[in-house]
VOGU-3710 file (C-alpha; in Angstrom, 3 decimals, decimal comma):
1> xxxxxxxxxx> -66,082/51,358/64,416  -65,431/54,118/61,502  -62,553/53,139/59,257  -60,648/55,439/57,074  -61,668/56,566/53,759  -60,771/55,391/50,804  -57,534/56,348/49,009  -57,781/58,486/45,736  -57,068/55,986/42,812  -53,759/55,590/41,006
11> xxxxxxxxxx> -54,246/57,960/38,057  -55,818/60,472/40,067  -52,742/60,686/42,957  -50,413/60,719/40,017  -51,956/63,546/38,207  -52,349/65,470/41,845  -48,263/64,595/42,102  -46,838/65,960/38,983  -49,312/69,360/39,207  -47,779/69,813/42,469
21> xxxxxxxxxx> -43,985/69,160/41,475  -44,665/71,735/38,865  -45,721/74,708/41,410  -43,112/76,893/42,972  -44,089/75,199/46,402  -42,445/72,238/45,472  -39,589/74,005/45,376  -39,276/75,563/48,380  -40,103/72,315/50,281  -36,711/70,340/47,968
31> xxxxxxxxxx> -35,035/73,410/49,444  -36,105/73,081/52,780  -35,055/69,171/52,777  -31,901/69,725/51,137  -30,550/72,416/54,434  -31,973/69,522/56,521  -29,993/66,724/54,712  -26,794/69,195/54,992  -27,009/70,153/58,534  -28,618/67,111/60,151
41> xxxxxxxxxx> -27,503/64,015/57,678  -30,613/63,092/57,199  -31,163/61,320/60,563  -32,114/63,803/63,431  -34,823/65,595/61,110  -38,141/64,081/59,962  -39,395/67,159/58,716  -42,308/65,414/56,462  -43,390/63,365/59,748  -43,242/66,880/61,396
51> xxxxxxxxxx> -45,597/68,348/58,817  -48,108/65,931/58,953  -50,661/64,979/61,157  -49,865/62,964/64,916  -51,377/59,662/64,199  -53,021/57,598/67,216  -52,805/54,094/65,283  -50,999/53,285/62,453  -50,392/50,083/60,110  -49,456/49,882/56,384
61> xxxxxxxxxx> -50,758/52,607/54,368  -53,478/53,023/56,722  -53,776/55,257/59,799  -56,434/56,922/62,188  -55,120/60,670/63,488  -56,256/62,600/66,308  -59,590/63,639/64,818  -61,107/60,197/63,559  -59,838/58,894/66,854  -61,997/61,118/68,766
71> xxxxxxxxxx> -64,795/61,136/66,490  -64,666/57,351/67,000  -63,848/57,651/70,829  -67,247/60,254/70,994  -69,650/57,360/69,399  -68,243/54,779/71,744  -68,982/57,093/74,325  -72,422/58,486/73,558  -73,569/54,285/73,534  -72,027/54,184/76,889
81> xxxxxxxxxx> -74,082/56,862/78,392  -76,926/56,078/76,798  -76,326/52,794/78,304  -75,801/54,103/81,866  -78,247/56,728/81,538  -75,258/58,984/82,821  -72,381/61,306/81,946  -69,517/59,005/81,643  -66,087/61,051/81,299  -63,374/59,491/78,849
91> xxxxxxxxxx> -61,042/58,858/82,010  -63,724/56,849/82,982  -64,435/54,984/79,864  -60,798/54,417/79,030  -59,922/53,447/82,907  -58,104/50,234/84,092  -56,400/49,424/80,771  -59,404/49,501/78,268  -57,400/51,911/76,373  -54,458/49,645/75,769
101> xxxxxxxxxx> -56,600/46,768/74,933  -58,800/48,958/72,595  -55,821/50,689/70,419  -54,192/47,095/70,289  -57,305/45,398/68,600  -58,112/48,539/66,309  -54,349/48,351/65,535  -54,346/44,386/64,501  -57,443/45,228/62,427  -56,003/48,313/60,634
111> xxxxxxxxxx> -53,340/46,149/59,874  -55,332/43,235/58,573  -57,203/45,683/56,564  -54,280/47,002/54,999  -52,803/43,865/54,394  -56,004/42,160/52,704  -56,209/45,652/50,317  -52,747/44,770/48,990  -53,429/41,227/48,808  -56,597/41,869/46,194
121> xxxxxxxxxx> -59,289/41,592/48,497  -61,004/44,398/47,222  -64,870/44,380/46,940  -66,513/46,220/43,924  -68,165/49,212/43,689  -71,420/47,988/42,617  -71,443/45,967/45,617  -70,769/48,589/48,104  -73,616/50,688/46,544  -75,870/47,948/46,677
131> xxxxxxxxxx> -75,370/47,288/50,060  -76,189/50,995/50,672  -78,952/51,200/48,838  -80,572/48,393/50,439  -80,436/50,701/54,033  -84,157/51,508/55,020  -82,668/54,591/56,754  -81,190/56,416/53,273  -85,148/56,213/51,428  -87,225/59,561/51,562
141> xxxxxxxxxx> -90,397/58,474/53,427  -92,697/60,315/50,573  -91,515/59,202/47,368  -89,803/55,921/48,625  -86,760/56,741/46,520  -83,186/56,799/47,412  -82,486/60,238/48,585  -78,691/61,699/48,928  -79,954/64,283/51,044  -81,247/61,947/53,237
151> xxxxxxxxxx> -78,139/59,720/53,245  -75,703/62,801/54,022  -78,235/63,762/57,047  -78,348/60,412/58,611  -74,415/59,991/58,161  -74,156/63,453/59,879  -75,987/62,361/62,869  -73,843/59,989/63,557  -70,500/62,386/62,587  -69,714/60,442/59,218
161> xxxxxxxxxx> -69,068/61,685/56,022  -70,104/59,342/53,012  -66,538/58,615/52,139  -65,947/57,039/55,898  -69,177/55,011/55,775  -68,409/53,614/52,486  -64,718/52,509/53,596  -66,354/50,531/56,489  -68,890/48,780/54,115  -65,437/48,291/52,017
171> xxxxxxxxxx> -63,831/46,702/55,332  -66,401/44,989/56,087  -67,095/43,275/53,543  -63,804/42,212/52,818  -63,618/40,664/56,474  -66,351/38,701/55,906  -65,286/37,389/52,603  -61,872/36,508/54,066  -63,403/34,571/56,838  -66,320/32,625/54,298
181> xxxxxxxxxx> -62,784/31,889/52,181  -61,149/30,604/55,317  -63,933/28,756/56,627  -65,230/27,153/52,866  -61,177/25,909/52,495  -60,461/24,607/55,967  -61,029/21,091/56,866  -59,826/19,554/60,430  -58,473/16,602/59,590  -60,479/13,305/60,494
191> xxxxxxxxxx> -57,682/12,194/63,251  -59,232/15,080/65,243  -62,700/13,706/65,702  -61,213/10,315/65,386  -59,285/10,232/68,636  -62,135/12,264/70,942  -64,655/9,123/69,049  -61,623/6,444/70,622  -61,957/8,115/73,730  -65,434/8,328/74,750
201> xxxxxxxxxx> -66,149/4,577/73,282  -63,600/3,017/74,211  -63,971/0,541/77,341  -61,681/-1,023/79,853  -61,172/-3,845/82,329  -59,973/-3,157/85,716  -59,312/-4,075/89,133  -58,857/-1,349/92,064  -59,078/-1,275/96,022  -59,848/1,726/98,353
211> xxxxxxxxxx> -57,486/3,162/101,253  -58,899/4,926/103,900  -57,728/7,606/106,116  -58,198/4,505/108,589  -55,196/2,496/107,021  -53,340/5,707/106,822  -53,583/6,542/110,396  -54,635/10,161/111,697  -52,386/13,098/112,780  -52,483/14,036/116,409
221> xxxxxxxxxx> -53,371/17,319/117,662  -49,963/19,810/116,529  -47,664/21,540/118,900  -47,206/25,508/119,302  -44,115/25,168/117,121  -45,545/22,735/114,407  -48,862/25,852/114,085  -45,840/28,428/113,853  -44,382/26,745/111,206  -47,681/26,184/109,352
231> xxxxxxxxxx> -48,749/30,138/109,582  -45,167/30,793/108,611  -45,721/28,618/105,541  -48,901/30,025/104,760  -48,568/33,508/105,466  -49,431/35,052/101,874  -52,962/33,366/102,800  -52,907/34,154/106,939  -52,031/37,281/107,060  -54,664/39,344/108,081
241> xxxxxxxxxx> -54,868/43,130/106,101  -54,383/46,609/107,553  -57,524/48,047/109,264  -58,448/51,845/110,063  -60,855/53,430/112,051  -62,331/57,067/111,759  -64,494/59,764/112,825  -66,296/60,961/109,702  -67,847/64,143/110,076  -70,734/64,761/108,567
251> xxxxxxxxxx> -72,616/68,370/107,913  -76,084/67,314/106,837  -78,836/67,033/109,899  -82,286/65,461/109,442  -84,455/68,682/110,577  -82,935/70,466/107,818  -85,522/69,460/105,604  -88,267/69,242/107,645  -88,538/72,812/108,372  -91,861/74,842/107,627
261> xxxxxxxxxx> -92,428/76,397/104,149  -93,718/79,794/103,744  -96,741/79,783/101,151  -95,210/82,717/99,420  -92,273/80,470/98,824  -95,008/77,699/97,420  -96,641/79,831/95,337  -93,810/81,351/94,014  -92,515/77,709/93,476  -95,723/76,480/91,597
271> xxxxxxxxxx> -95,623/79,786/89,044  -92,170/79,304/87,777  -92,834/75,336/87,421  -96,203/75,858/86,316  -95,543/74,494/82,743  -93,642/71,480/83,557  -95,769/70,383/86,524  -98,443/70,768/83,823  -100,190/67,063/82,505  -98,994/66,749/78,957
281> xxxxxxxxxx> -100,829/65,043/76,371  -100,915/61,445/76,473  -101,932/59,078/73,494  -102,717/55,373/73,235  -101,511/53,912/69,579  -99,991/50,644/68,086  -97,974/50,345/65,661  -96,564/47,803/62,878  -92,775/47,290/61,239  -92,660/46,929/57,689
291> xxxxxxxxxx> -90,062/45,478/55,527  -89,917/47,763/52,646  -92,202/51,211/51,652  -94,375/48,804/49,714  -95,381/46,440/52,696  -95,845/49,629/54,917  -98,780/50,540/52,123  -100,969/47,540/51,825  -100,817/47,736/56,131  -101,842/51,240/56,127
301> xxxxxxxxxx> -104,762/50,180/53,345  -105,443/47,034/55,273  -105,856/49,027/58,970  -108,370/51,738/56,788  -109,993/48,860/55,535  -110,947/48,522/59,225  -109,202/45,424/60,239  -107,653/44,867/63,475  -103,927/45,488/64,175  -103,579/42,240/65,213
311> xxxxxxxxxx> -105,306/41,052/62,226  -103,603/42,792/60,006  -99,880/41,778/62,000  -100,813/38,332/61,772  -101,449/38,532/57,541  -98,220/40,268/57,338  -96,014/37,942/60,039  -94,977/40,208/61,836  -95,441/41,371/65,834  -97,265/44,834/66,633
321> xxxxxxxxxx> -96,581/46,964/69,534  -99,085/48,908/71,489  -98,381/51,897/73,434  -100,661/52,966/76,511  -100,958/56,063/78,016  -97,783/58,051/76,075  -96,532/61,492/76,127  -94,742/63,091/73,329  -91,698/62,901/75,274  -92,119/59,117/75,931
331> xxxxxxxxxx> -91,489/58,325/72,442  -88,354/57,412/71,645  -88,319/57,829/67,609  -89,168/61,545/66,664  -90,601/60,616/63,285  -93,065/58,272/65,238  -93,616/61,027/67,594  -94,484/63,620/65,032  -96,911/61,382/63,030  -98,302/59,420/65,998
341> xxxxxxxxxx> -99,558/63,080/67,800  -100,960/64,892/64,532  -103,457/62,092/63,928  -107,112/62,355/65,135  -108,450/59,271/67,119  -108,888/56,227/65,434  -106,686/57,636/62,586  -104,369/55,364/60,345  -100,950/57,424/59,330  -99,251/57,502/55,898
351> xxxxxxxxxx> -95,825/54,876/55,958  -93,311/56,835/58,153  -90,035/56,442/58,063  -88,229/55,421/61,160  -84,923/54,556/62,352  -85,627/50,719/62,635  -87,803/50,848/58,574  -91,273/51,853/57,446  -93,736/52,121/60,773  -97,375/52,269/60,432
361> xxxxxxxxxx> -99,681/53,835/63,307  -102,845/53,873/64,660  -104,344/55,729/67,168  -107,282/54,545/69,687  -107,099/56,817/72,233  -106,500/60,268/73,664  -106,366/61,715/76,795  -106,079/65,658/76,708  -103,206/67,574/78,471  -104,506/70,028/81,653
371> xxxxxxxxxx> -102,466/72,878/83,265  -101,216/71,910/86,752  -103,197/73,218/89,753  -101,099/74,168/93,176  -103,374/71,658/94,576  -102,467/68,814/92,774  -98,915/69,556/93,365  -98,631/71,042/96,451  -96,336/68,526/97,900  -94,288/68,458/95,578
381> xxxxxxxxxx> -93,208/71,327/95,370  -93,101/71,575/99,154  -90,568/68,477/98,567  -88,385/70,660/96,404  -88,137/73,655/98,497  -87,308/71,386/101,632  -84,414/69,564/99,555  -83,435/72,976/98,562  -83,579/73,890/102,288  -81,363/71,220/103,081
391> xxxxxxxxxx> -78,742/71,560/100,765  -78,351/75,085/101,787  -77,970/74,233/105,431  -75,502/71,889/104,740  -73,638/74,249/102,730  -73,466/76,968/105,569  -72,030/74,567/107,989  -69,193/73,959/105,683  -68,660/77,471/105,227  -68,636/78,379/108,953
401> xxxxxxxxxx> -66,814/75,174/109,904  -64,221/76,089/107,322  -63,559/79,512/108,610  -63,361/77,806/112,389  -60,935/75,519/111,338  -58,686/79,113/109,423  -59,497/80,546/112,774  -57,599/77,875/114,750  -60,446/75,721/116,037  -59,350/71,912/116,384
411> xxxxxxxxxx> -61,639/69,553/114,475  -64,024/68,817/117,943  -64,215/72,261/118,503  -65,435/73,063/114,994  -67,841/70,378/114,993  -69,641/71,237/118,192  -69,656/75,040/116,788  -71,467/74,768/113,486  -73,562/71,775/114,343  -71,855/68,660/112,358
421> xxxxxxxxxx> -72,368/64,988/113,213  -69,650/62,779/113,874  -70,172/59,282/113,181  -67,552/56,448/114,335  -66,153/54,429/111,393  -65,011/51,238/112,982  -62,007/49,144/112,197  -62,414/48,252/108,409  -59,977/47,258/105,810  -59,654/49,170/102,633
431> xxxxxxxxxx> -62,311/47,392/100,548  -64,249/48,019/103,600  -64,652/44,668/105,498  -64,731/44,854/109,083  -64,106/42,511/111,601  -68,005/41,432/112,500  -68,673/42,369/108,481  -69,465/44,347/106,134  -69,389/48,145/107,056  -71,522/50,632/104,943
441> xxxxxxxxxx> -68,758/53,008/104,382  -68,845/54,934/101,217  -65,541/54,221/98,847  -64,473/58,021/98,398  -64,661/57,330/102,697  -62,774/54,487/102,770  -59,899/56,045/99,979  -59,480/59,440/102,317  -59,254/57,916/105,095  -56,491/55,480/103,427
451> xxxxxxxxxx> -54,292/58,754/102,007  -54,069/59,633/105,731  -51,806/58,672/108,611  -52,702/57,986/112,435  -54,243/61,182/113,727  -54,608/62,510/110,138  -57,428/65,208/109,339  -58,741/65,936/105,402  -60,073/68,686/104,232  -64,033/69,256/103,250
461> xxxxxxxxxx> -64,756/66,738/100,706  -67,742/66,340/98,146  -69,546/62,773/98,879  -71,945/64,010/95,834  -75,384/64,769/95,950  -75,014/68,221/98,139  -73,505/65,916/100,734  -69,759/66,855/102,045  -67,730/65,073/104,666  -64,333/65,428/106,451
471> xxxxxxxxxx> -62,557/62,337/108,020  -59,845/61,918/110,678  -58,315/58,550/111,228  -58,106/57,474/114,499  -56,447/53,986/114,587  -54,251/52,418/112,271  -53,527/48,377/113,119  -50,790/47,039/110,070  -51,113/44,044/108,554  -50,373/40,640/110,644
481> xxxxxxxxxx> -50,571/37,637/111,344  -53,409/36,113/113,418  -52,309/35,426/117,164  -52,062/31,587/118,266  -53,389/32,938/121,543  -56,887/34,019/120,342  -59,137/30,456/121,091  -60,620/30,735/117,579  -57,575/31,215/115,179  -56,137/28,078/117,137
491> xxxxxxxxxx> -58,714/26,359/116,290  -58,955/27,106/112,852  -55,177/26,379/112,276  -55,079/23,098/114,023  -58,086/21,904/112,107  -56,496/22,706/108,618  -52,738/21,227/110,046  -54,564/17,988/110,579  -55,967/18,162/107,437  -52,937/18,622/105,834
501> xxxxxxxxxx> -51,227/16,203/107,348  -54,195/13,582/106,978  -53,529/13,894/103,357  -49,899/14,033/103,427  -49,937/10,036/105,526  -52,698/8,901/103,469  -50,949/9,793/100,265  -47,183/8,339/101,553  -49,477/4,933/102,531  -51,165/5,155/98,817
511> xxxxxxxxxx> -47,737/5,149/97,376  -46,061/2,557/99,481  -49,138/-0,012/98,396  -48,526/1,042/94,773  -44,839/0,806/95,026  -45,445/-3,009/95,866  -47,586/-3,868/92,719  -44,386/-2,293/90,813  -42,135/-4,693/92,524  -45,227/-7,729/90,872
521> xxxxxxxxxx> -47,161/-8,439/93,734  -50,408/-9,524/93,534  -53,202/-6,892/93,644  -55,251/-8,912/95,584  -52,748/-10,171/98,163  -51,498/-6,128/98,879  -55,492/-5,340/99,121  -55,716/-8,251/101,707  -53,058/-7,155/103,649  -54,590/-3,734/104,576
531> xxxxxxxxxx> -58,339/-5,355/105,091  -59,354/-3,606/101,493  -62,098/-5,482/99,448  -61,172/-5,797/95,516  -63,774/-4,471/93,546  -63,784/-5,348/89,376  -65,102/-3,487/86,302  -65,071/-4,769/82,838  -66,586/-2,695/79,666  -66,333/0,336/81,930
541> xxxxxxxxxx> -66,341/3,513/79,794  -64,743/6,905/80,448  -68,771/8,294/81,402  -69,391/5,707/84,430  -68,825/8,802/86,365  -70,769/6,606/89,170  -67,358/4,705/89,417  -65,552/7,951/90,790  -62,968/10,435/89,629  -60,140/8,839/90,401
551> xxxxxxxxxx> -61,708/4,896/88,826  -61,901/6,633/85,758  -58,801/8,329/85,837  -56,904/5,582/86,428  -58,670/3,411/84,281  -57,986/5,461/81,464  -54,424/7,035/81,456  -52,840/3,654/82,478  -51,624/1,361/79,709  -52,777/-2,746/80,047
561> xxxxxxxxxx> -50,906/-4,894/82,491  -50,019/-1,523/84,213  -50,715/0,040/87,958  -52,533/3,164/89,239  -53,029/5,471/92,570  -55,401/8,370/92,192  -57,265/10,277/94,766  -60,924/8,879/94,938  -62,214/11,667/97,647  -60,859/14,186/99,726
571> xxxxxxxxxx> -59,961/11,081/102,446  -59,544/8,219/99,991  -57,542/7,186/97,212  -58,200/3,808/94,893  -54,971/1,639/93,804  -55,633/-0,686/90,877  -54,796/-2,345/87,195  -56,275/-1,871/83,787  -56,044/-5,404/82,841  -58,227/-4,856/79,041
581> xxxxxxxxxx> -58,270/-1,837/76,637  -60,994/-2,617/73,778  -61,069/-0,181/71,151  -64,596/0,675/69,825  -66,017/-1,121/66,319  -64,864/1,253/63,488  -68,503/1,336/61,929  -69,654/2,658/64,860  -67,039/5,125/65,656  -67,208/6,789/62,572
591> xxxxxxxxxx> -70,097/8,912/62,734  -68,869/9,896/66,615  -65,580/10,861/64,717  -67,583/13,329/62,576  -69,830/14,627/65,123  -66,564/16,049/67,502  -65,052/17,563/63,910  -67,640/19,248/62,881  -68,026/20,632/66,811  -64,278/22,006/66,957
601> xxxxxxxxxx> -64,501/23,224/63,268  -65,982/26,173/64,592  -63,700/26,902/67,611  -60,465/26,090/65,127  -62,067/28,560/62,813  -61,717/31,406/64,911  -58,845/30,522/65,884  -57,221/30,600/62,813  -59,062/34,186/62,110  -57,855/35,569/65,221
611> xxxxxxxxxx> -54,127/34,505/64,250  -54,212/35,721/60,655  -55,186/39,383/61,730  -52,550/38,970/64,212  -50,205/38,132/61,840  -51,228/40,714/58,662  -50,887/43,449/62,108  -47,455/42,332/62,068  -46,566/42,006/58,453  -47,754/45,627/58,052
621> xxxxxxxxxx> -46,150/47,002/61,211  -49,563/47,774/62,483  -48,599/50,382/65,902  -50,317/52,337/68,690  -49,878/55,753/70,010  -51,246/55,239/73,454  -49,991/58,932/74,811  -51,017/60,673/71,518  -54,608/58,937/71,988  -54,837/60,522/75,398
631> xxxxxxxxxx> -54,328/63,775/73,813  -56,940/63,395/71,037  -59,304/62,954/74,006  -58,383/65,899/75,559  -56,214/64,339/78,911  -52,678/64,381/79,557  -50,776/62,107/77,885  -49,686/60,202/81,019  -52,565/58,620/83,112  -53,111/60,336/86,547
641> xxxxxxxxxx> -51,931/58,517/89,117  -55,333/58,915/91,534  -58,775/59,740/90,447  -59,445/63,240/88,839  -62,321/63,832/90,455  -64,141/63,371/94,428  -60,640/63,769/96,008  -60,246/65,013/99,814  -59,690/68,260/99,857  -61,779/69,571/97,003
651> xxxxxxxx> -63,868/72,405/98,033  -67,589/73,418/96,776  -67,447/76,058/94,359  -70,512/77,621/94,970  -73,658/77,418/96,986  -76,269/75,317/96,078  -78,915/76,799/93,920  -82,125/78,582/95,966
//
């Protein structure tokens, strides 16, 4: 994330300020403020904020305007393709809130920043520059010297100027000497891993009984009413969604690209792609990562020597990487490229500097690039012309099915008379889930046909790919719930009644046994009396997980002399008394207690990060321009209400290329 630049120091802004009060500009701008003052009081004009630049985030003395915001926005975005291997459009990118999110976080750290400057956090400049300097990227790859030129280039590429860059090594290093500060003077105190030590050694005595569903009794089979009232309760969770069904219309037909291709056509073809059908060059090489210019030498030395790159990796600890079979194209780094395929074989290269450091190379093979022949290609390019065929077959069916439909042909009609395909969507619900399962229906499909009523018709839409569609809803069936009368849903609902009410008698019998040991009777007379068997534990700890859920959780959230019910399993629950606690020996405890500190040091330590930029954003009156943001990227300022781009209707501009 680029940061803004630094400020021009004191004496230098104060020098700028009194040459400028001096000129007659000054002036004329106390002139212009004064008429405002007079005719607007001062509160309905802010004509400073109207003479300087919209700003998308701002906090303190800080700010990012429109044009760092997009510059910012574009490097976000060029990782993001590069990522997809796509185009990715900033409505895309900033879609289903990530914009809020985004300016909110780069609006707490602004703020942090600006609050840390004034508190004295300031790194020095010696610091900053040797930070730069110690940037592989920034070195001339002849002369192994710092070059400016070099450091203005690389910044370039990446569309920052120096003074940028060197405010975000600025930033960041004060945020990581705030945090070393933070985490160096905060201790947890020892009560923290004290109690989690208590709890995990700690052991208790107990006594505890199981009731079944058995000594609960079972629920009989419900009535018509009694499933009513249970879909009625549950009908957030019942009710089934709305499904659609549709004939989608289709203009693409199989044969179209299976047609016969002139050799005229072929030939034709093969000339014009001669030179990228052509084999290019391909070269086998390894190479090795240095740490520095003077490392990259003794490799080189050591690999003219005539040692092994593996050899020579292994001396130098480090892991080379072999390359098989490249073309020029194939490699990534162009330095690399450029070096790697100007050497002879078996040819060591001079240090070369590379994005990642100093990279030396060595080439064992090469295989010589050959111009194409039609017969090595021919069906390919038979391929392509067929594809091409196709797309321009599909394309004259939407033309002449969209002059049937201006000529007052009704959708059938037009189909039969250009040659379409219909193809039956069945019922599916918006996410497209059907009633037997999943139906392969593609989403821009399944959003037409939900911007349509009963009987609607859209226009010719793009699918992508050459491919256009047009979609008429047949059947719309609203949203509902399920019908008692269908064998199936009956017997889904009883099933989860009983359950329900299985659980509701065995938890009313759970708490009439435990209401009894309140009143002091004996555990093992109220076990007895519903044919239970009392089972005891003594020295159990909180990890005899083999005891069961609801054991342990009794066990160990009930004071001594005290009773518990918990749920044991889905049809039992266990009633019982902790009749021991025994706290754990403090000599052993201890190193336990230090163990969980030292494990939630790290967790509290972010937390307490997280809050402090939080609270600097506030203290600063760090805010966001979310509409202003949009603008910077070039959209409206208010988000569009559907998608921008595959909508129904949209028609193609122009036929596919021959």
């Amino acid at each position: 994330m680029a940061h803004l630049a630094a400020y021009p120091s004191g004496p230098t802004m104060l020098s700028a300020f009194r040459t400028f009060a001096k000129s007659k500009w000054a002036i004329g701008l106390l002139v212009v403020l004064g008429i405002a003052l007079l005719v607007g009081g001062g509160t309905q004009m802010d004509l400073l904020g109207n003479l300087g630049p919209k700003h998308v985030i701002s906090a303190g003395d800080r700010s990012v305007d429109q044009p760092e915001f997009r510059a910012e926005m574009d490097r976000i975005r060029d990782q993001a393709q590069q990522q997809a291997g796509r185009a990715v459009d900033f409505e895309t990118l900033i879609g289903g809130g990530q914009l809020t999110q985004f300016l909110r976080q780069r609006a707490q750290l602004l703020g942090f920043m600006d609050w840390a400057w004034k508190a004295g956090i300031r790194p020095g400049k010696e610091l900053i520059l040797r930070r730069i300097r110690e940037e592989p990227a920034f070195f001339d790859s002849v002369t192994g010297a710092f070059s400016e030129e070099q450091y203005r280039a690389r910044l370039a590429e990446n569309n920052l100027t120096p003074e940028m860059f060197e405010a975000q090594q600025r930033d960041e290093v004060m945020t990581r000497h705030y945090g070393a500060a933070i985490g160096a003077g905060t201790r947890l105190p020892r009560i923290y891993g004290a109690v989690l030590a208590n709890q995990v050694l700690e052991t208790r005595d107990g006594r505890w009984f199981t009731v079944t569903q058995a000594m609960a009794g079972t629920a009989p089979a419900p009535t018509d009413a009694q499933l009513t009232t249970f879909m009625n309760d549950n009908a957030a969770r019942l009710r089934q969604p709305e499904f659609r069904s549709a004939s989608l219309v289709v203009f693409e037909n199989p044969s179209d690209s299976t047609g016969a291709v002139s050799e005229e056509r072929i030939q034709e073809r093969f000339n014009f792609r001669r030179d990228a059908l052509s084999q290019p060059e391909r070269r086998s090489f390894v190479t090795l990562t240095a740490r520095d210019r003077a490392s990259a030498d003794r490799i080189a030395a050591a690999l003219r020597a005539g040692q092994t790159p593996a050899a020579v990796a292994q001396a130098n600890n480090i892991q080379p990487t072999e390359f098989e079979d490249r073309p020029r194209s194939a490699v990534t780094d162009p330095a690399i490229a450029a070096a790697v395929f100007a050497l002879p074989v078996n040819e060591v290269s001079a240090p070369i500097q590379a994005r990642v450091g100093y990279v030396v190379a060595k080439v064992s093979a090469i295989a010589p690039g050959r111009p194409a022949e039609l017969s090595d290609v021919r069906a390919q390019v038979i391929q392509e012309l067929r594809q091409e065929d196709g797309r321009a077959a599909v394309y004259a069916r939407v033309e002449a099915y969209d002059k049937a439909r201006q000529a007052g042909r009704t959708l059938d009609q037009a189909v039969a008379e250009v040659g379409a395909r219909v193809i039956n969507v069945p019922l599916v619900t918006r996410e497209g889930q059907g009633r037997e399962g999943r139906v392969a229906a593609p989403p821009q499909v399944l959003e037409s046909m939900w911007k349509l009523g009963k009987g609607g018709e859209s226009e010719v839409a793009e699918a992508g790919e050459g491919q256009y569609y047009v979609v008429r809803v047949n059947e719309v069936v609203p949203p509902a719930l399920p019908s008692l009368t269908d064998p199936n849903v009956r017997s889904q609902l009883s099933q989860a009644w009983v359950q329900r009410e299985n659980a509701r008698l065995l938890r009313v019998r759970a708490q009439a046994l435990q209401a009894r040991l309140r009143r002091n009777e004996d555990l093992a007379a109220v076990a007895a009396s519903v044919g239970a068997t009392l089972q005891t534990g003594t020295g159990v700890s909180a990890q005899n997980q083999e005891l069961g859920r609801g054991v342990i959780a009794g066990l160990f959230t009930t004071p001594r002399n005290e009773s518990f019910s918990q749920q044991q399993t889905q049809d039992t629950f266990v009633i019982g008394k902790t009749d021991r606690i025994t706290a754990p020996v403090p000599a052993l405890a201890a190193g336990a207690a230090e163990q969980f500190r030292g494990r939630m040091a790290g967790d509290n330590l972010n937390a307490l990060v997280e809050t402090s930029i939080r609270s600097a954003a506030d203290r600063t009156g760090a805010t966001y321009d979310e509409a202003q943001a949009r603008l910077a990227l070039g959209l409206p300022a208010t988000p569009p209400a559907a998608p921008a781009s595959g909508a129904p209707g949209a028609r193609p501009a122009s036929a596919p290329a021959q």
